[in-house]
N, C-alpha and C positions, 0 to 999 in steps of 0.2 A: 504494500500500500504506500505510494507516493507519501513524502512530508509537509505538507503545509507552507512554506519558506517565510509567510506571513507571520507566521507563529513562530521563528527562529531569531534570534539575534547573529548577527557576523560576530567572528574572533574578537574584532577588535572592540565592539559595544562591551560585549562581556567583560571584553578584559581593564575596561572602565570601571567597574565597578566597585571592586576594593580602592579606589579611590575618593568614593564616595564618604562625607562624615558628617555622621546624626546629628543633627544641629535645631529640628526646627521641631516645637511642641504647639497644641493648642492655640495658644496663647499668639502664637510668632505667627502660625500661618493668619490669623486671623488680621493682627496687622500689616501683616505681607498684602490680602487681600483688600485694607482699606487704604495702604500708600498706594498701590495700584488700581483702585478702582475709582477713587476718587480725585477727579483732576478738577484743580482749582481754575484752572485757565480758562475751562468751558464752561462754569459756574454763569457766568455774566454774558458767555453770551447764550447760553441757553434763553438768560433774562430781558435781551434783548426783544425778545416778541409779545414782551410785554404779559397781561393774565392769560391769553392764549397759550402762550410757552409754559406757562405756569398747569394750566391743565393736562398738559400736553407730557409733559413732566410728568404728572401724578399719573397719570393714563397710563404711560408707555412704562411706568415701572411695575403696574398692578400687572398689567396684561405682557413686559417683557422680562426687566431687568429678575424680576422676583422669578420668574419660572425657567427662566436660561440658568439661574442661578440654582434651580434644585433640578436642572439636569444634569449638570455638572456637579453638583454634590453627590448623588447617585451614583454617578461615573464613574470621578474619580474617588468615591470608595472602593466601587466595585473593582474596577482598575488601575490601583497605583503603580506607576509605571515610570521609573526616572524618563523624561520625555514629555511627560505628557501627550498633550493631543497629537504630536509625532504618531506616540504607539497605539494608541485608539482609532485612529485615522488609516494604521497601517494594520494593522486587524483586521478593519470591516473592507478596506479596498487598497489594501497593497502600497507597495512602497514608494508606485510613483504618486499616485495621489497624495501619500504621506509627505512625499516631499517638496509638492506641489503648494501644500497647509504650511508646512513649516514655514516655508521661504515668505511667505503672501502674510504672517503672521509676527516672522522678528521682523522682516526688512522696513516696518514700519516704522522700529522704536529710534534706531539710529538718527533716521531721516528727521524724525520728529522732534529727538533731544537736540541735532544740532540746526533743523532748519525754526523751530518753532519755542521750544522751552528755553532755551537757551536766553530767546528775543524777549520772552518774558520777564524773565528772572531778571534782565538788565534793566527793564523798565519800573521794574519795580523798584532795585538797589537805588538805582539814579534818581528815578523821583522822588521817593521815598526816605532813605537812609543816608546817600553821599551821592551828590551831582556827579554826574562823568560826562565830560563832552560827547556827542554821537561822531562818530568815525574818529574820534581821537585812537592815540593808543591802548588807554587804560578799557576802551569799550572791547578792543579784540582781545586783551589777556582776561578781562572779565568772563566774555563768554566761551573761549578755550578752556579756560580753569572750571569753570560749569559742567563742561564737556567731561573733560578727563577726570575729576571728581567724581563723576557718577560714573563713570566704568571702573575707577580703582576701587569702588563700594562694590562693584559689581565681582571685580578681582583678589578682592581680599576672601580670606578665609571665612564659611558661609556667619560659622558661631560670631565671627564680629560685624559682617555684614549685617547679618538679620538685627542687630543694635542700633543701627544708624536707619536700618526703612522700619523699623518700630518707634524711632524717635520723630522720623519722620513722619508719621499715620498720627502717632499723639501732638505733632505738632500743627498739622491740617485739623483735626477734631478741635483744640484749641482755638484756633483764629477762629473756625466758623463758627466756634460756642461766641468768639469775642461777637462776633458780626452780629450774630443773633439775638442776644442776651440784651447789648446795646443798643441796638435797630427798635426792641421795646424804649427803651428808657428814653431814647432821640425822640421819640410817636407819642411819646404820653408829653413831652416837652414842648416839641418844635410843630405835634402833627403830622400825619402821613399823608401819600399823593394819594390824587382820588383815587377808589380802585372802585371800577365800574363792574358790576358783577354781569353786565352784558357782552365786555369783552371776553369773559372766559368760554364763550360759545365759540364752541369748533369750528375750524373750517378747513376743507382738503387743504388748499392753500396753504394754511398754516402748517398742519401737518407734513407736507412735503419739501416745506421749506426749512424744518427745524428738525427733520427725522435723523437727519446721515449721525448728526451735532449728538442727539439725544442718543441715540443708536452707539454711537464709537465711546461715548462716557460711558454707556451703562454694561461694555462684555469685558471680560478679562478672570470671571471667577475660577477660572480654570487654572490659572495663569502658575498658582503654588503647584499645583500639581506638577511642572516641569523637575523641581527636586523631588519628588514623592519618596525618593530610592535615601533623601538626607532627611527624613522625617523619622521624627523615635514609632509613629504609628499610625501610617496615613490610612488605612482603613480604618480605626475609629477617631481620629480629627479633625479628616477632609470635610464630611458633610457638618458637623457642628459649627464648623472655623466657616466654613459658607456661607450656612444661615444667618452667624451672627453678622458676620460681612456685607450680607444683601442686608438689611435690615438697619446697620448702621450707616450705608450708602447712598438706600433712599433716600431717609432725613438727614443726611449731609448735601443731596443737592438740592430735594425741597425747600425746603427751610432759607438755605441763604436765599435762593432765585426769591423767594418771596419776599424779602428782608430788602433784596436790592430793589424789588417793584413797586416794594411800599414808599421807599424813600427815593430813588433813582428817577427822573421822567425817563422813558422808555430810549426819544429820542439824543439821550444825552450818555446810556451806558453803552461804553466802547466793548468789547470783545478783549482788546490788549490791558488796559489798566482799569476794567468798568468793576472790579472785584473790589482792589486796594482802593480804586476811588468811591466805593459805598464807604469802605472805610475809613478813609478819611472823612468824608461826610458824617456819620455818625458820632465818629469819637470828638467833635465838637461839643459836646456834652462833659465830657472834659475837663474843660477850659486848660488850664495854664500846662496842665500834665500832657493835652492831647496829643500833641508833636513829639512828644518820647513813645507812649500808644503807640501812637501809627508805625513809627520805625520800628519797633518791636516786631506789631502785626507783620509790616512787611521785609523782617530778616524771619517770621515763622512760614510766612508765602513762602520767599523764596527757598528754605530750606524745603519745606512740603512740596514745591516744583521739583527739587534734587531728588528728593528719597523716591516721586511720581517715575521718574526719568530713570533712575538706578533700579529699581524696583521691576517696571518691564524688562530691562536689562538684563536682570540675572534670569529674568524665569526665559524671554526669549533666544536668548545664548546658550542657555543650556538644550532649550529645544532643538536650537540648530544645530550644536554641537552632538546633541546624540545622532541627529540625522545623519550626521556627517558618518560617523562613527558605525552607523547599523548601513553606509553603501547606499546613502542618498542624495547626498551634497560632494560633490565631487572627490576628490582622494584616501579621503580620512584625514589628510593632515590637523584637519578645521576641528575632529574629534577626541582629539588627545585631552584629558581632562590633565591640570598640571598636579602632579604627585607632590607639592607642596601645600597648596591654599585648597585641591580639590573643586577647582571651579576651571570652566572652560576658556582660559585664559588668552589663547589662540582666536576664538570667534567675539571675544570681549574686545582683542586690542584693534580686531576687522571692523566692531563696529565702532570704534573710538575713531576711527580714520575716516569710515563713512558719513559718522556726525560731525570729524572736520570738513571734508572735503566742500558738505551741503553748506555748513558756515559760511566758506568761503565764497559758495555761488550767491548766496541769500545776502551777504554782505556788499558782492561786487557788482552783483547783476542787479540794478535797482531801478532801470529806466527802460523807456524806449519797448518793442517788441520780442527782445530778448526776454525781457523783465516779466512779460505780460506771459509769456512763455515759461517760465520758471515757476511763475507762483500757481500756474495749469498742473506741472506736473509734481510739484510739493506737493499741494492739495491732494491731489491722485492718489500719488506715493503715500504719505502717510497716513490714508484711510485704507491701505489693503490691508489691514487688520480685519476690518469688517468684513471686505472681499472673503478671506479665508473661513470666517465661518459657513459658507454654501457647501464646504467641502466636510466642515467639522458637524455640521448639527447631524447632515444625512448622518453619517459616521458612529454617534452616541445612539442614534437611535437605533441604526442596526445590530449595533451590538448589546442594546437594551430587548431588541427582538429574536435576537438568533444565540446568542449566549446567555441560557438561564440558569445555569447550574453555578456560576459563579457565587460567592457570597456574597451579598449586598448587604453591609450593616445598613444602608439607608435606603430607601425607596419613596417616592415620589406617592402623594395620592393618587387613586387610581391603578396602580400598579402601570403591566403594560399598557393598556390603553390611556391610561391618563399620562404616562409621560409619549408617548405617539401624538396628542392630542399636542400638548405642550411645545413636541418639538417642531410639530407643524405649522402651529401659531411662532413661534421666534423666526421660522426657516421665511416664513413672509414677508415679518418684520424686516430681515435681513438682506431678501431681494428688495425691498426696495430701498433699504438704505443704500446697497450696493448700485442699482439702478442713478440713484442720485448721484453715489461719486462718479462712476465709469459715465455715464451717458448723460449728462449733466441737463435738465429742458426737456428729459424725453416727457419725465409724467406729467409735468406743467402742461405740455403736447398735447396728450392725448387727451389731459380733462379741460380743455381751454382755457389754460392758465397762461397770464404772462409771465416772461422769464425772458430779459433783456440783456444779450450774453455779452453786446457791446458793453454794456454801465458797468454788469458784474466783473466779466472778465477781461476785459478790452479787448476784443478778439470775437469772429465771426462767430456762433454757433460748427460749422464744420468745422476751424480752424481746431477750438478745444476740445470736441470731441476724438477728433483727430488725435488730439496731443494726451487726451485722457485716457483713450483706446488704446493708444500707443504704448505710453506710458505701463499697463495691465498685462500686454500683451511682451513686455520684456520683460519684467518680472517674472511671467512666468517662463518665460523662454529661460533663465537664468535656470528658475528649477528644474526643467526637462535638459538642460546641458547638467549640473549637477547631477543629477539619478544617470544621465547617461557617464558621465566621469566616475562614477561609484560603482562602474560594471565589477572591477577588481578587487573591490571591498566584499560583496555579497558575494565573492566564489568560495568564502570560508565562511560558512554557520555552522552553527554550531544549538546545541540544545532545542528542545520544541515546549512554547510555552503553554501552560497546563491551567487551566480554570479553576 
């Protein structure tokens, strides 16, 4: 009877393993889960759409974030698997698909820390805490040192990593308590902006316009799972550390979005500093102390940006890292875990070059139709995260239908049918969020919505589709030359894995 090869690891995966060191309990995945799932940066502009955003928000967490989040506790109980959605992905459909998820999944974090977080965290230091000239020198070693700080959290040893994104997740819980806490005390003072409870009526529009935003905040509960093999006991953790993580996620982006609409006009909060300037707003209540506040607030942003940004880092490094290693990302070289720190230090330092390299373009390319072209494929780029779940939900649920014998310390209401139910309701969410990055104006299209691609993007409708398409379509061309480079890695497996 033929072996399964699905079910095998290569030599060289295996021999990763005694590299591995128990590092993360209860406690740690749980704030592993909330420096990752909670990004400040999106906070405001989710709030941008004013009580529509705000409904739209509570909607899409009842009916997504909450129930992606107990498919994935499910999961990876059932299957803890250093890798994570790697080896879940590569179970229910094989290694090229696996490594198709992988790549569509880390190539986002790089791209994002050095075209996107980076730009924030300066905005904040600078307005905030100590002026820096823009394009001076002190702006590029700012955002370099941003850079390479969260991949050395990423590179250090897990037991003192997991310290710095646990301070980090208590230091994001912090500011948004400050934001919230104060938001009353500012509204019983100064009075809040109207809030028309007319505006919270739905509308496609709105929906399609705030879904990609809403959508890429709210997946990532999987993400601990990429160490599962450094956990003291990822089958009874996984789904606890989950639930409390969906739960304290909701009401960390509830809460402030409401905080900021009560007190923010709608057309006044930015996206880049519309977070730190509610708070600055508020802590006018203050008086003479506010201006130490606020710089406080924002050296706790910016660090909760770092742990956000180091935090994807380690879980999607090691993803790609085992890919590499189980003959799916090109050589293996990329798979070697380092026999000191035990962390994949090899695909940590690829993506510290890659979060330079984007720096570099996002810094120098600032005008003109280069420009307009750059910020087409940032955008792109750093939502194939989202992309990659089309390949990850099919995946959980097969293996939720076809593998029952496995032990599940946790199960979803419903059993089978109700996570089927579950995973088909996210799998739609997630087309169309994906619809929105790749094909930008399609859904607007077809429900006679406007979408003015000159204002938004400066650039034709074809132009950015073009550049959007494109853009998806090397990515993945990247992962099918990987899996095809890793022909030589998969001629030695070894063991067949057992349920």
């Amino acid at each position: 009877m033929a072996i399964n090869s699905n079910l095998q690891s290569t030599v060289l995966a295996k021999a990763q393993e005694k590299r591995f060191i128990k590092s993360l309990g209860r406690l740690d995945i749980t704030l592993f889960i909330v420096a990752a799932i909670i990004s400040l940066d999106t906070i405001a502009t989710i709030a941008t759409g004013g009580p529509q955003s705000l409904f739209w928000a509570v909607f899409v967490a009842l009916t997504f974030l909450i129930p992606i989040a107990m498919l994935m506790a499910e999961t990876g109980s059932a299957f803890p698997e250093e890798g994570g959605l790697y080896q879940w992905v590569k179970f229910a459909y094989g290694r090229l698909a696996a490594g198709i998820a992988s790549v569509l999944y880390w190539i986002t974090n790089p791209l994002w820390l050095g075209g996107s977080l980076c730009f924030i965290a300066f905005d904040a230091f600078s307005g905030y805490v100590f002026e820096i000239k823009s394009g001076s020198a002190g702006e590029w070693i700012f955002k370099i040192a941003f850079i390479w700080v969260a991949i050395f959290l990423a590179i250090v040893n897990l037991k003192l990593g997991k310290r710095f994104i646990g301070a980090g997740a208590i230091a994001k819980i912090t500011v948004i308590s400050l934001l919230v806490i104060t938001t009353v005390i500012y509204g019983v003072q100064n009075g809040f902006e109207p809030f028309e409870s007319s505006k919270l009526m739905p509308t496609l529009g709105g929906f399609i316009a705030i879904a990609p935003v809403i959508l890429f905040s709210y997946v990532g509960f999987e993400a601990p799972n990429a160490a599962s093999d450094e956990m003291f006991d990822a089958k009874k953790d996984t789904a606890p550390a989950i639930r409390r993580g969906s739960v304290i996620a909701t009401l960390a982006y509830i809460l402030p979005v409401l905080a900021i609409i009560l007190i923010v006009p709608a057309n006044e909060v930015e996206g880049l500093t519309g977070f730190m300037g509610a708070i600055k707003e508020v802590f006018s209540v203050y008086g003479g102390a506010a201006d130490f506040l606020v710089t406080i607030a924002a050296l706790l942003f910016i660090f909760g940006l770092l742990s956000l940004g180091s935090a994807w880092m380690m879980a999607t490094d090691r993803i790609q890292a085992i890919a590499s290693a189980d003959g799916s990302f090109f050589s293996g070289w990329f798979g070697e875990f380092s026999q000191k720190f035990g962390t994949p230090v090899r695909v940590n330092i690829l993506s510290g070059f890659m979060s330079t390299a984007f720096l570099f373009a996002a810094m120098t390319i600032v005008e003109g139709d280069a420009a307009a072209i750059f910020a087409v494929v940032l955008t792109c780029a750093i939502s194939t995260l989202l992309v990659s779940y089309i390949i990850i939900i099919p995946s959980v649920m097969k293996l939720n239908r076809t593998v029952r014998d496995v032990n599940r310390p946790y199960e979803v209401a419903g059993g089978v049918r109700g996570f089927q139910i579950m995973g088909w309701v996210t799998f739609l969410y997630i087309c169309i969020g994906s619809i929105g990055v790749v094909f930008p104006g399609t859904l607007e299209s077809v429900f006679g919505l406007e979408y003015n691609f000159e204002e938004i993007w400066g650039m034709s409708r074809s132009s950015v589709q073009l550049f959007t398409a494109g853009t998806m379509a090397v990515v993945i061309l990247i992962s099918i030359a990987g899996y095809i480079g890793g022909k030589n890695v998969r001629k030695d497996l070894t063991g067949v894995k057992e349920f």
